[in-house]
C-alpha positions as CSV (number, residue, x, y, z in Angstrom):
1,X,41.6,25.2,13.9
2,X,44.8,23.6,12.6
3,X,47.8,23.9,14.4
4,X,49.5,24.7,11.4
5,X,48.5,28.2,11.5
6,X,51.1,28.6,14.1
7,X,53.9,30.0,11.5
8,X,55.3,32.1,13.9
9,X,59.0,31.4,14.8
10,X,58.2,31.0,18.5
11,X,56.3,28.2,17.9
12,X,56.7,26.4,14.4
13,X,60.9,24.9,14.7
14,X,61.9,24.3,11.2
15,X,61.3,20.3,9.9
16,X,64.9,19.2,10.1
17,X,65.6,20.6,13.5
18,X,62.0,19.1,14.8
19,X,62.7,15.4,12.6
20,X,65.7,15.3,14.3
21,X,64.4,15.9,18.2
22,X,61.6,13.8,17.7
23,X,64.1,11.4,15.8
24,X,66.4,11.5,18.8
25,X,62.7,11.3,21.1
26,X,61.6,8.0,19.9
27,X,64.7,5.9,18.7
28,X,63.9,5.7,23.0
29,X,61.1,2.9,22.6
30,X,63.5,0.4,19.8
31,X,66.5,1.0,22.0
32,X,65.2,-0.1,25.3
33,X,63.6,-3.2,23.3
34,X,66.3,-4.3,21.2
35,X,69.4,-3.9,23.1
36,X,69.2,-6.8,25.2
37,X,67.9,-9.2,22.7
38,X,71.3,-10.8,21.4
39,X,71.2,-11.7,25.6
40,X,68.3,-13.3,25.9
41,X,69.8,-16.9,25.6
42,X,72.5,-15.8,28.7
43,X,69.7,-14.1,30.8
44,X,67.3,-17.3,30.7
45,X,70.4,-19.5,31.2
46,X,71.8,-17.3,34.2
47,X,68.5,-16.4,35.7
48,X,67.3,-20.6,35.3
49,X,64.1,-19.8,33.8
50,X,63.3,-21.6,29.7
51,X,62.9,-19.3,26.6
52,X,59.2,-18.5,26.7
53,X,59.7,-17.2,30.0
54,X,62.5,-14.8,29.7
55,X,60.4,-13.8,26.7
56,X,57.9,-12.2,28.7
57,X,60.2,-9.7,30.5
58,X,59.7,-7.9,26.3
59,X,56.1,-8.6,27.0
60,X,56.0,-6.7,30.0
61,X,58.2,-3.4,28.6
62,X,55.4,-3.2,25.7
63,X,52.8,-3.5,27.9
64,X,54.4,-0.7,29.8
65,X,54.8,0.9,26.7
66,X,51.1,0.8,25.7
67,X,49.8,1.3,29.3
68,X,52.3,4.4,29.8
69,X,51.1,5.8,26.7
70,X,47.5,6.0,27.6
71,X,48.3,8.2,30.4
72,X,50.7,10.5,29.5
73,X,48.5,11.2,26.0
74,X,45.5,12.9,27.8
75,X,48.1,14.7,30.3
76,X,50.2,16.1,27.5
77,X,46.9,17.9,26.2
78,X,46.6,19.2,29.3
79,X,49.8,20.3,30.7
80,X,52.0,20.3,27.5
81,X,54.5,18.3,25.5
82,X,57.2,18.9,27.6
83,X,56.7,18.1,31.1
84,X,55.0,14.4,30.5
85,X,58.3,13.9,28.5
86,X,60.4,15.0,31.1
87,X,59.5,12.9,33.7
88,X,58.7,9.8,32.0
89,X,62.6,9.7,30.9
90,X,63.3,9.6,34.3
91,X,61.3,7.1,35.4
92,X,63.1,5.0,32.5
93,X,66.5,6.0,34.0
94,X,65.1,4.7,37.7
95,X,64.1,1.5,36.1
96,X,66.9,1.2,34.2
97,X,68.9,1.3,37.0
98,X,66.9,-1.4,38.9
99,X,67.6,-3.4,35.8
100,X,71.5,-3.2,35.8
101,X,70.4,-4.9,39.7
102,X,68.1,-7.3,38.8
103,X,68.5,-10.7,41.1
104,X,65.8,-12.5,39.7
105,X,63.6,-12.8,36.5
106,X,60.7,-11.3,38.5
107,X,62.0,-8.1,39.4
108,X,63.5,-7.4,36.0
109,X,60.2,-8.1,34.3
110,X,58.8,-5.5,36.5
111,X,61.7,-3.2,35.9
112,X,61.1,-3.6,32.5
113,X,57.5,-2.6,32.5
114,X,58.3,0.7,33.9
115,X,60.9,1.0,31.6
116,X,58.2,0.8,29.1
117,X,56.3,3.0,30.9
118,X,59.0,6.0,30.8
119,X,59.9,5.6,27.3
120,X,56.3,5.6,26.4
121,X,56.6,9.4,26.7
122,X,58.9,10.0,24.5
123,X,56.7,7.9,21.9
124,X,53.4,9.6,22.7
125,X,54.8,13.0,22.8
126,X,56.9,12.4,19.6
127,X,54.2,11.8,17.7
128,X,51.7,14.7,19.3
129,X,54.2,17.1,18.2
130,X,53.6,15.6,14.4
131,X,50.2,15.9,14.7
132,X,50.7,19.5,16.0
133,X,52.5,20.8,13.2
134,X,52.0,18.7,10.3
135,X,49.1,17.2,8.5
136,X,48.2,14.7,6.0
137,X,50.6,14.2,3.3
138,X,52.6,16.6,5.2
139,X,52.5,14.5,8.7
140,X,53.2,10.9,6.8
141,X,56.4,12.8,4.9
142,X,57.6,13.2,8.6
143,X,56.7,10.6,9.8
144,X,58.8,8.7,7.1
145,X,61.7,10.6,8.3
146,X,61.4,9.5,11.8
147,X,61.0,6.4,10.5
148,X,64.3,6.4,9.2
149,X,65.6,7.5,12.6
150,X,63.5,4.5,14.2
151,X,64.8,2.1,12.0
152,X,68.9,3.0,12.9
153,X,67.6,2.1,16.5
154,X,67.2,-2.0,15.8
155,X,70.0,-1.9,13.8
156,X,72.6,-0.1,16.5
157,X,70.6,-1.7,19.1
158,X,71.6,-5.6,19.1
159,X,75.2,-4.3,17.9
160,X,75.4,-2.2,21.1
161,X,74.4,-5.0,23.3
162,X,76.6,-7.5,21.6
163,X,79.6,-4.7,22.2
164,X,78.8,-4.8,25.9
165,X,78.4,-8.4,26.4
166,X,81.6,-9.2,25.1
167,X,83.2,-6.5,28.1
168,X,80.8,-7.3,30.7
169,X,77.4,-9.0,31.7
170,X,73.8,-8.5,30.5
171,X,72.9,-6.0,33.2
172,X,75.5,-3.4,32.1
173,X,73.3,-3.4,28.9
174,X,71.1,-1.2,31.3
175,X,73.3,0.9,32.8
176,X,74.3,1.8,29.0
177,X,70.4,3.0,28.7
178,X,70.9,4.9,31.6
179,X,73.1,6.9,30.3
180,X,71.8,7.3,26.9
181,X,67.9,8.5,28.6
182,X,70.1,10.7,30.6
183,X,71.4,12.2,26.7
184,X,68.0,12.3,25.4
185,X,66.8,14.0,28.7
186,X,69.4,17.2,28.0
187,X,68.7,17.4,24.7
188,X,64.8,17.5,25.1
189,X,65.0,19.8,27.6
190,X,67.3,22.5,25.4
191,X,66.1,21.2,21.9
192,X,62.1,20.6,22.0
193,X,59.9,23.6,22.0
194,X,56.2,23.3,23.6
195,X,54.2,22.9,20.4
196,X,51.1,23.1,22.3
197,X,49.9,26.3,23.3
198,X,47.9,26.8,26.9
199,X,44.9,28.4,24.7
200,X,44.7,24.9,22.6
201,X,44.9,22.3,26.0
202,X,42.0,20.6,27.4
203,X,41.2,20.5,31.5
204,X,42.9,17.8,32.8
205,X,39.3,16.1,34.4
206,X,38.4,12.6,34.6
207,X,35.2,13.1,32.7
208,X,36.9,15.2,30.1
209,X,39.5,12.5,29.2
210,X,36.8,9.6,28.7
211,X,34.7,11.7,26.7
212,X,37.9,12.3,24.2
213,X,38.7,8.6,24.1
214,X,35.2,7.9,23.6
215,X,34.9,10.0,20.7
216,X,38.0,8.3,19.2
217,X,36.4,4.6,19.8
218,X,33.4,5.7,18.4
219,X,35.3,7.0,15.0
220,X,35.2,3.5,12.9
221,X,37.9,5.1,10.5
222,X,40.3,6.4,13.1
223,X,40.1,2.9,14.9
224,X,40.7,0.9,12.1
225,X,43.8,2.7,10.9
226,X,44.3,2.5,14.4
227,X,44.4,-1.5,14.6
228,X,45.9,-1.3,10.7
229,X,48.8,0.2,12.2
230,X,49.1,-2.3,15.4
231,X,48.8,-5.6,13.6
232,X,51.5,-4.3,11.1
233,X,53.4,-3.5,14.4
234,X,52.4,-6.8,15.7
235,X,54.6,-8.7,12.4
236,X,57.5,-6.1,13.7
237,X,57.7,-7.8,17.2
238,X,57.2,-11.2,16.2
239,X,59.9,-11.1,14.1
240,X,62.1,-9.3,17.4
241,X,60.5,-11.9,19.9
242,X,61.9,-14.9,17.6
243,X,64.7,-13.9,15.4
244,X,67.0,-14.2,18.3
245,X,66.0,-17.9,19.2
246,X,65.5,-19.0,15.7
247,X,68.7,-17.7,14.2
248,X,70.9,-18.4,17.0
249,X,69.2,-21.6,18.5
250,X,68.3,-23.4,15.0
251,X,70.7,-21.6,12.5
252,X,74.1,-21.7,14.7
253,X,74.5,-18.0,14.3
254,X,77.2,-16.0,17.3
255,X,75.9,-12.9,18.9
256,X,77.7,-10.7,16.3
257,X,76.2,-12.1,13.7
258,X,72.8,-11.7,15.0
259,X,73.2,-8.7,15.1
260,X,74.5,-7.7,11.8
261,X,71.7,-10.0,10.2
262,X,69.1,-8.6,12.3
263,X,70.1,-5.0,11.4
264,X,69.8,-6.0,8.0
265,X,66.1,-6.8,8.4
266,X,65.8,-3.1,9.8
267,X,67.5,-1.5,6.7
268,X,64.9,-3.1,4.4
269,X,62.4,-1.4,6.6
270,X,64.4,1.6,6.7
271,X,64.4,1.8,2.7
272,X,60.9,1.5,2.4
273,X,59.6,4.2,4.9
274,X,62.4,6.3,3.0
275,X,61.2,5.3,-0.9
276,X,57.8,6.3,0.8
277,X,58.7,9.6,0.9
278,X,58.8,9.5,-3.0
279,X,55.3,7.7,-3.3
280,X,53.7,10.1,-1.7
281,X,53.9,12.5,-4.0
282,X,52.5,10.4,-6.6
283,X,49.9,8.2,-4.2
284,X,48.0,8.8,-1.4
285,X,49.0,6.8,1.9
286,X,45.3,4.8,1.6
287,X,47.0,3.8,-1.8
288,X,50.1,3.0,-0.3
289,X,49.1,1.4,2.5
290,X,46.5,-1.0,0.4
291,X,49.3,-2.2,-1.8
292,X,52.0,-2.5,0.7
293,X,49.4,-4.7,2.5
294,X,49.0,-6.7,-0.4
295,X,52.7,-7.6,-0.7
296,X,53.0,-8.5,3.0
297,X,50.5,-10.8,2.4
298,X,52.3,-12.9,-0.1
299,X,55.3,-12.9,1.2
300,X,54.2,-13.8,4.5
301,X,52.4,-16.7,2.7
302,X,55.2,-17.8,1.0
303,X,57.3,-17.8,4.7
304,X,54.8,-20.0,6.2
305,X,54.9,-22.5,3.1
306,X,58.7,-22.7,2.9
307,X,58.5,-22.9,6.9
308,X,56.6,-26.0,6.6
309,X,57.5,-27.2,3.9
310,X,61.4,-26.8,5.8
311,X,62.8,-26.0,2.9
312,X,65.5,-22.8,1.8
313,X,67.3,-22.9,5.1
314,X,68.4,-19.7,6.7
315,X,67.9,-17.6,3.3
316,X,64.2,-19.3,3.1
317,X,63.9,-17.5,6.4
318,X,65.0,-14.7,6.1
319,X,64.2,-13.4,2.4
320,X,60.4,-13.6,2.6
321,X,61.2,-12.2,6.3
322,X,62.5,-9.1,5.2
323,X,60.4,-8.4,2.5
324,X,57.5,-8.6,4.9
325,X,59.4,-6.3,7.0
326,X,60.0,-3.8,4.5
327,X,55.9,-3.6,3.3
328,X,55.7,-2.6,7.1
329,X,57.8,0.3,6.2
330,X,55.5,1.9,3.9
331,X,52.3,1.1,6.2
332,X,53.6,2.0,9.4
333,X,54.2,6.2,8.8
334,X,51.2,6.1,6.9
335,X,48.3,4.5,8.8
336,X,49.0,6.7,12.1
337,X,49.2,9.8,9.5
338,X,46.2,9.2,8.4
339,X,44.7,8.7,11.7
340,X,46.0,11.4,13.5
341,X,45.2,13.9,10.3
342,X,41.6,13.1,11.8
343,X,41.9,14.8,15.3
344,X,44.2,17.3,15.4
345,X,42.5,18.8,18.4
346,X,43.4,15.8,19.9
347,X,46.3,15.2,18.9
348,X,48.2,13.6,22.1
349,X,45.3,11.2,23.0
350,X,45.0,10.1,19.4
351,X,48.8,9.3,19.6
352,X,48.6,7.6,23.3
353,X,45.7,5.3,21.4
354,X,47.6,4.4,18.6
355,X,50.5,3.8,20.1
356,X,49.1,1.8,23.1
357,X,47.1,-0.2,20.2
358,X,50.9,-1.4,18.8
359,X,52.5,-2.0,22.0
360,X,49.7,-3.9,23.8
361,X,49.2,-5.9,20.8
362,X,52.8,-6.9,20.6
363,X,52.8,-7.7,24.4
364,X,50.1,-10.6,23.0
365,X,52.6,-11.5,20.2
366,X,55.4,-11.5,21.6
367,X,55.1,-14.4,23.8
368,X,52.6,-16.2,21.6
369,X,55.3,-16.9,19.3
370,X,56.8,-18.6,21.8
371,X,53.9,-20.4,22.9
372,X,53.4,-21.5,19.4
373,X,56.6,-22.9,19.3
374,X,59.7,-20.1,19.3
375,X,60.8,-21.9,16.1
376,X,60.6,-20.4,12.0
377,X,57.1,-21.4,11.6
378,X,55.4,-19.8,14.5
379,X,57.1,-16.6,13.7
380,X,55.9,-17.0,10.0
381,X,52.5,-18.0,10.7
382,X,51.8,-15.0,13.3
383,X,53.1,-12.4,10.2
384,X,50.9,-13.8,8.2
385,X,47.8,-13.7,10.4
386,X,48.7,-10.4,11.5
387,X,48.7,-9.1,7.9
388,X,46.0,-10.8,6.4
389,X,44.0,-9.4,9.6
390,X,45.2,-5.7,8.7
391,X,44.5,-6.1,4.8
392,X,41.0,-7.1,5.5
393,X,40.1,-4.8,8.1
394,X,41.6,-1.6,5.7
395,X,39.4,-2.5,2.9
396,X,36.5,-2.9,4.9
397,X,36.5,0.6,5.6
398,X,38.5,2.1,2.8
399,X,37.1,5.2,1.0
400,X,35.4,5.8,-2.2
401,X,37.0,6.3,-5.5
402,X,36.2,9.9,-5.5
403,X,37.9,10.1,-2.3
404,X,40.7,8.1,-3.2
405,X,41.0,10.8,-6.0
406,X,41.1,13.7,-4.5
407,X,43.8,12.5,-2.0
408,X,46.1,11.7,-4.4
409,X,45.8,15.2,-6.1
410,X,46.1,16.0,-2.8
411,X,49.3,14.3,-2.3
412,X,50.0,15.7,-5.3
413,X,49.5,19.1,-4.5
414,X,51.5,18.7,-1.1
């Protein structure tokens, strides 16, 4: 039974107070990955290790990310939203703080992983609480919004780092996530309701758990929206694994203006999971999703020509770049919509799937683009593949006419 039958003011907080928690929630995830990227250059250079290398201490916090998720998903629909959440911001702030000490590239890259690891609470049990409340059309309109909120996070994030280099060194960049989990952490714990009531949680038993996640494998549907959702995220961290290398090592772009170019990338995603909002009650997400597909196709195939080719300089870079980010912004609130609008009763371990799906998968990009070269091209040819992949899976699988039809009067309806 639906979740949304919970109207009751105990339970259901209004949309803008929830959008704004969750907001807050999982701005967690962007803002432990980003912040240090306009210091990657000085940590590799300080800590004598080459590029690729110092590229895989990202690897390991979204492999903590998607590891982290795949625990605390079955435990928050068993003990609740709120106490997973709790303490996996506090394992961030611990490993934050063994990251503000690092002495070598081996102990952050460990840090990092459990910094992963704690924020990948705040991802899992931001989007359970979605998947509570909302549904459908409903769920992606939300979902849009918190999009919004996700994509301020790159574009403060680099800018924040870049402020704190130029005062100090690259570790303080952790103690300045320290004391923003320690913000989140108080405002959780006064602002975010439980969402899932004792009556509606499953036992908390080994058997139990696989059988869910089995179910969920077994549901073709649910997994490819699933790995829809994580190749689209995969493009995403390409593009944060390279731009820093590329626009600074081969364009001749400072720190600052890194940032302020790689925040611009994020407002074209931001605009698009915004202008979503207005699609959708016109389209369905499959609609939306199919076509946004589509134009992250071509654009990505026009980056990897002019790539080649070596041709348009920094604006043949970054043009077809952001336009491939901004497609993401229409499939990336609606692909986990629709597959979390398929298991509400298990809402939390639908969410630790998808999201471990897009973190693992960008721990395997993120340092192939530097295998493949760190330069322009390898970052255009893994966007590519990683939307070509995602269009052909999706219309392997994607509904009938009919059904197509009655979502968008759906949507319509919504």
């Amino acid at each position: 039974m639906l979740i949304s039958l919970m109207a009751s003011a105990q339970v259901a907080p209004s949309r803008l107070r929830i959008i704004v928690v969750l907001g807050a929630l999982i701005a967690l995830g962007p803002l432990t990955i980003d912040m240090y990227l306009p210091a990657l250059p000085s940590i590799a250079d300080e800590l004598g290790v080459g590029s690729s290398v110092v590229q895989l201490t990202l690897t390991g916090t979204l492999a903590g990310l998607a590891l982290g998720q795949l625990v605390v998903g079955p435990l928050s629909d068993s003990l609740g939203r709120r106490r997973p959440l709790m303490a996996g911001i506090v394992l961030h702030m611990v490993a934050s703080v063994i990251c503000l000490f690092a002495p070598n590239i081996g102990v952050l890259g460990i840090a990092r992983g459990l910094q992963g690891m704690g924020a990948a609470a705040a991802a899992v049990v931001a989007v359970a609480v979605v998947g509570d409340l909302y549904t459908d059309s409903a769920a992606a309109k939300v979902m849009s919004r918190l999009m919004l909120v996700l994509g301020v996070a790159p574009v403060l994030a680099p800018s924040l780092g870049a402020v704190v280099l130029l005062q100090a060194s690259w570790h303080w960049i952790f103690g300045a996530l320290v004391v923003m989990a320690g913000g989140l952490l108080l405002t959780a714990a006064l602002a975010l309701p439980e969402t899932l009531p004792a009556e509606h949680r499953r036992p908390l038993r080994v058997r139990s758990i696989a059988t869910t996640y089995r179910r969920l494998l077994r549901d073709l549907r649910f997994m490819t929206l699933v790995l829809v959702g994580a190749l689209s995220m995969a493009g995403l961290f390409a593009y944060i694994a390279g731009a820093a290398f590329v626009l600074q090592g081969h364009y001749g772009l400072d720190q600052q203006m890194f940032a302020v170019v790689f925040g611009a990338g994020a407002i074209a995603l931001i605009g698009a999971t915004q202008f979503n909002v207005v699609l959708l009650n016109r389209f369905s997400p499959q609609r939306i999703v199919t076509g946004a597909l589509m134009v992250a196709v071509v654009a990505a195939l026009v980056f990897t020509v002019l790539t080649v080719a070596r041709v348009g300089g920094v604006y043949g870079f970054l043009i077809p770049a952001w336009t491939v980010l901004a497609a993401m912004g229409f499939v990336l609130p609606n692909a986990p919509a629709l597959a979390l609008s398929r298991h509400h009763e298990a809402a939390g371990t639908a969410a630790a799937l998808l999201g471990a799906a897009q973190f693992g998968l960008g721990a395997v990009v993120a340092p192939l683009v530097g295998v493949l070269g760190n330069d322009e091209r390898a970052l255009a040819v893994v966007m590519l593949a990683s939307a070509a992949v995602a269009l052909v899976l999706l219309m392997a699988v994607r509904p009938s006419h009919s059904a197509e039809v009655e979502l968008d009067l759906a949507a319509e309806a919504a």
